[in-house]
N, C-alpha and C positions, 0 to 999 in steps of 0.2 A: 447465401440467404441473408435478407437485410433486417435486423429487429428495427420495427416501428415502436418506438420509445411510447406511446401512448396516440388514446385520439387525438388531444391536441396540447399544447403545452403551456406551463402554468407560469407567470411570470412574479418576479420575488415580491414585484410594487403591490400585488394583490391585496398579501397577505402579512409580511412581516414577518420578520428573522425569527421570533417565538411563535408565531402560528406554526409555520413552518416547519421547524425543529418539533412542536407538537404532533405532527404528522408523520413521521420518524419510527414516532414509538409504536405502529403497528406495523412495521417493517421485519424481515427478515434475513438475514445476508450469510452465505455460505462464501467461506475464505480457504482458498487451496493455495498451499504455497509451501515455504520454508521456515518454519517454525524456531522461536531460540529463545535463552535464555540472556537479555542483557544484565549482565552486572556490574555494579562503581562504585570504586572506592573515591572516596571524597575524602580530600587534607590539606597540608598548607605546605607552603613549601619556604623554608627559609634558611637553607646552605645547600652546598654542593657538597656530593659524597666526595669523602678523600679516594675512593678505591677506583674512580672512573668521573668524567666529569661528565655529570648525570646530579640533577638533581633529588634530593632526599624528600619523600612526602613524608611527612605526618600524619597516617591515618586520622580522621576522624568520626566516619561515615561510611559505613556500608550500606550495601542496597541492592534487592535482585525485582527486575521488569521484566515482563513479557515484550518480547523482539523480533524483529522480521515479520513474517507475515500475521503472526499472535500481536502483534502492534498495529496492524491493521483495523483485527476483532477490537481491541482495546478503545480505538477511535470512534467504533461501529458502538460498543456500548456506550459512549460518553455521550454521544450524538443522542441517544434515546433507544435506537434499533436493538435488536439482539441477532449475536454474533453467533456464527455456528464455524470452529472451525474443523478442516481433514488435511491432514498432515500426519507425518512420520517423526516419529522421535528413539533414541537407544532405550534401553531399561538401566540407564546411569543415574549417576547423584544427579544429573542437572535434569534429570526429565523427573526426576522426584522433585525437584525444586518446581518446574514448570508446573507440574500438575497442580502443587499446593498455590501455586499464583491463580491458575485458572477457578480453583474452586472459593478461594478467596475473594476474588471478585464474583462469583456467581455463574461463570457463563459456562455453557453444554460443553461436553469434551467426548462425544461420544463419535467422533469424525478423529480424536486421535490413536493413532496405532503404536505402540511399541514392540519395537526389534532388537535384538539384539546383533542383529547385522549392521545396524546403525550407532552412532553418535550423536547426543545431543548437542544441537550446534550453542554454542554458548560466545560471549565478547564481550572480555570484561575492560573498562577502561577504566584509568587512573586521571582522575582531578583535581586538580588546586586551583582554589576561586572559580574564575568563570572559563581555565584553560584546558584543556584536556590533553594532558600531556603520553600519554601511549596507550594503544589499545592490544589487547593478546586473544586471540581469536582459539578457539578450538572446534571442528571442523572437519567434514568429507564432503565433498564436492559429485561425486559418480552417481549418475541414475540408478533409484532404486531398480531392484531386481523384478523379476514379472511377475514373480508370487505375490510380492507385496505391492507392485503395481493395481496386481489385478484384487487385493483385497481391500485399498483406497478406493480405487474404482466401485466394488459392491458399496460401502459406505455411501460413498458422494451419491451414487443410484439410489439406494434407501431413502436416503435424507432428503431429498428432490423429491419423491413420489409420495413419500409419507409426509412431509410438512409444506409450509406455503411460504415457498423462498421468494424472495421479491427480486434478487441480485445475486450473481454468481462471480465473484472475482478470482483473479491466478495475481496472486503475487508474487512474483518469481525471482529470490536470491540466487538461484544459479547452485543450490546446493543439491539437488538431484532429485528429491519429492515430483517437481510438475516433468513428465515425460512428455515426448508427441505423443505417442498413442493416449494416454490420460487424458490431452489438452484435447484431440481430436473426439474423443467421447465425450466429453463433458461438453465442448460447446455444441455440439449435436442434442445431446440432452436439454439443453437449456434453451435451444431453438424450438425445439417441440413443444416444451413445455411454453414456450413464448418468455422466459425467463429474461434479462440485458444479460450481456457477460463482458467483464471488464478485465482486461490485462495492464499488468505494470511489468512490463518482458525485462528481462536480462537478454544478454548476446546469443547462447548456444541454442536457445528457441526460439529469437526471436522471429523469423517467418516463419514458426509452426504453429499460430492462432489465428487459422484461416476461418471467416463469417463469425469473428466476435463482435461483440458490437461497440465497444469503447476503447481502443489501443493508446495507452500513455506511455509513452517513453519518455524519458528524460532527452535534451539536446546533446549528451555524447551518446548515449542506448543510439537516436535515432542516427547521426552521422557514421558512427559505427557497423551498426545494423544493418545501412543504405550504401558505405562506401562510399562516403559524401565527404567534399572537401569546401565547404560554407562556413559562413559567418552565424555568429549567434543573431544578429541585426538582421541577418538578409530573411526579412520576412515572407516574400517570393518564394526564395530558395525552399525555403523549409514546408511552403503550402507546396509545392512542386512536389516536394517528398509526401507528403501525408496525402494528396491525391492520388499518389502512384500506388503506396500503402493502400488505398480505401479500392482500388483496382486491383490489384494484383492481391489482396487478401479476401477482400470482400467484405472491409469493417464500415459500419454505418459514420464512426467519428472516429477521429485522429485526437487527441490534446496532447500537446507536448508543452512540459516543462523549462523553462526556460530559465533559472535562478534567478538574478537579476534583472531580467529583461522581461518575466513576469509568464506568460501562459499562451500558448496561442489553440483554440479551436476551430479544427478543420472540421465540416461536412458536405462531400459533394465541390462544388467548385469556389466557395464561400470559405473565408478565414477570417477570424476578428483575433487581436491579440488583448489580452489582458492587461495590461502594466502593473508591476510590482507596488506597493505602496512604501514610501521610507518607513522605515523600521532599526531598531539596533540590535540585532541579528548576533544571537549568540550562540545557536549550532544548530546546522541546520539537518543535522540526524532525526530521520524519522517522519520527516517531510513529504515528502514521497509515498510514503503509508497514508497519513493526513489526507493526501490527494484526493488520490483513489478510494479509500472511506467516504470522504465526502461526498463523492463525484457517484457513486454508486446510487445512495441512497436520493440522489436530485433528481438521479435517471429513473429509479424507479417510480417515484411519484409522478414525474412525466415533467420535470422540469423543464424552462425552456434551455438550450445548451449553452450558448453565452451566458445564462445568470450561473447555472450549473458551473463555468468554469470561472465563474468570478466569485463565489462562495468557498470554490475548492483553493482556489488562490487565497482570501483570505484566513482559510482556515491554517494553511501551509504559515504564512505570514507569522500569524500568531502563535503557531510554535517554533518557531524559529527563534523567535523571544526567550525564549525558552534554553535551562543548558539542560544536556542529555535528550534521548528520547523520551519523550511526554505524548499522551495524547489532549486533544484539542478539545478545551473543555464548552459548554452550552453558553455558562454566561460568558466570555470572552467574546464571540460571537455579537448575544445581544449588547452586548456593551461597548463593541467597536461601532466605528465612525463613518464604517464604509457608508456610501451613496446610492441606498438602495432604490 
């Protein structure tokens, strides 16, 4: 099944990056995925330990973010929309930390479940200046179980029925939250309802979001994914792969990220590539969320798909700018230079 993005679609010259963005705020966006706690310490660094040759930080700064697919939502509210996320977390110190981030900023939290079969996935990094010198992950990777499958599932079904979602995303770190069966019910749900559904896949699903309507993979997800041995440049190659994808899955658009070499959107036998804009690019964590945040919210309004993947590309841009994971803020946007 193919979602028809809209009757017909809107292009950015119309109306302008703040009309735009104004039109946001009556949006709705349901985020399924892997949930976490970022955490950074921020110091300086000026000797080497005697005990190992590793450099010594000097704390100066602590800080705990919402991360993984909760950096999604985070995007979604900066942008104007509001965020619903459903996800799985433990009943650990870091899911008391998440929750206090979630209500702190304001957004629903009633899509999250705590287990104590779980772990709250948390990744805290250490930084001096603009370096980011180790990260320490804590972490389980295994599909949730079917119980708690199947009580995500009731969740995501409520929340669909009772409220007016505009967009459904899977953000999929690969930590065990999105199952096939879940992915399989939900985009069925979201085709009924005439809902987009957008995927940002990891490897162990990635052919299990068969007729969603927006598949983003990054350029190693997709060579990975395809068993493809291409060049980041072979712009051929890679529409060859996202045509195969839009056959063999049944997804209405292909975008694939392309870091440096900027974005390309496929639909149907049609590809336009985006180019990256110079930039001084100081980490590009979180990027990836930015995308798919963006790219959501253009679909639902009924954007046309090339401005759609050229708003998502600058929005990535400008956090990249950025150290640590940030979300992408409104005025950056109106006050960048792109060529609308």
């Amino acid at each position: 099944m193919s979602y028809l993005y809209g009757p017909k679609t809107i292009a950015v010259e119309n109306s302008g990056i703040s009309s735009l963005l104004k039109r946001f705020e009556d949006l709705k966006v349901l985020i399924i995925g892997d949930v976490m706690v970022d955490s950074y310490v921020w110091g300086k660094v000026s000797r080497v330990s005697p005990e190992a040759p590793v450099p010594v930080v000097m704390r100066t700064q602590t800080e705990n973010r919402l991360g993984g697919a909760a950096n999604v939502a985070v995007n979604i509210r900066s942008l104007g929309a509001v965020p619903v996320m459903c996800s799985v977390i433990g009943t650990d110190e870091e899911s008391k930390i998440f929750r206090e981030l979630i209500r702190e900023m304001g957004m629903p939290e009633e899509g999250v479940i705590e287990s104590q079969e779980r772990i709250t996935t948390s990744k805290t990094r250490i930084i001096a200046g603009h370096q980011q010198l180790l990260r320490v992950d804590k972490e389980v990777d295994h599909y949730i179980d079917p119980a708690l499958e199947n009580a995500l599932w009731q969740r995501i079904q409520a929340l669909v029925n009772q409220s007016n979602i505009s967009a459904i995303i899977f953000q999929d770190y690969d930590k065990g939250v999105i199952t096939p069966a879940l992915i399989e019910k939900v985009i069925s749900l979201g085709n009924q309802w005439n809902i987009p559904t957008l995927v940002d896949p990891k490897k162990r699903n990635f052919m299990h979001y068969r007729d969603a309507t927006l598949f983003k993979p990054n350029f190693i997800e997709l060579t990975e994914g395809m068993r493809l041995d291409i060049l980041k440049t072979d712009f051929e190659g890679i529409q060859a792969a996202a045509r195969e994808l839009q056959e063999k899955s049944g997804f209405s658009m292909v975008m694939i990220t392309l870091s440096e070499q900027g974005m390309m959107i496929s639909k149907g036998d049609t590809y336009k590539v985006v180019p990256t804009q110079a930039r001084d690019v100081a980490d590009v964590s979180g990027a990836g969320d930015t995308v798919i945040a963006m790219a959501s919210l253009c679909l639902a309004i009924g954007l046309d798909p090339y401005e759609m993947a050229r708003l998502a590309n600058l929005a990535a841009g400008l956090v990249c700018e950025k150290v640590g994971v940030v979300p992408v803020e409104k005025e950056w946007l109106i006050n960048s230079k792109i060529d609308l």
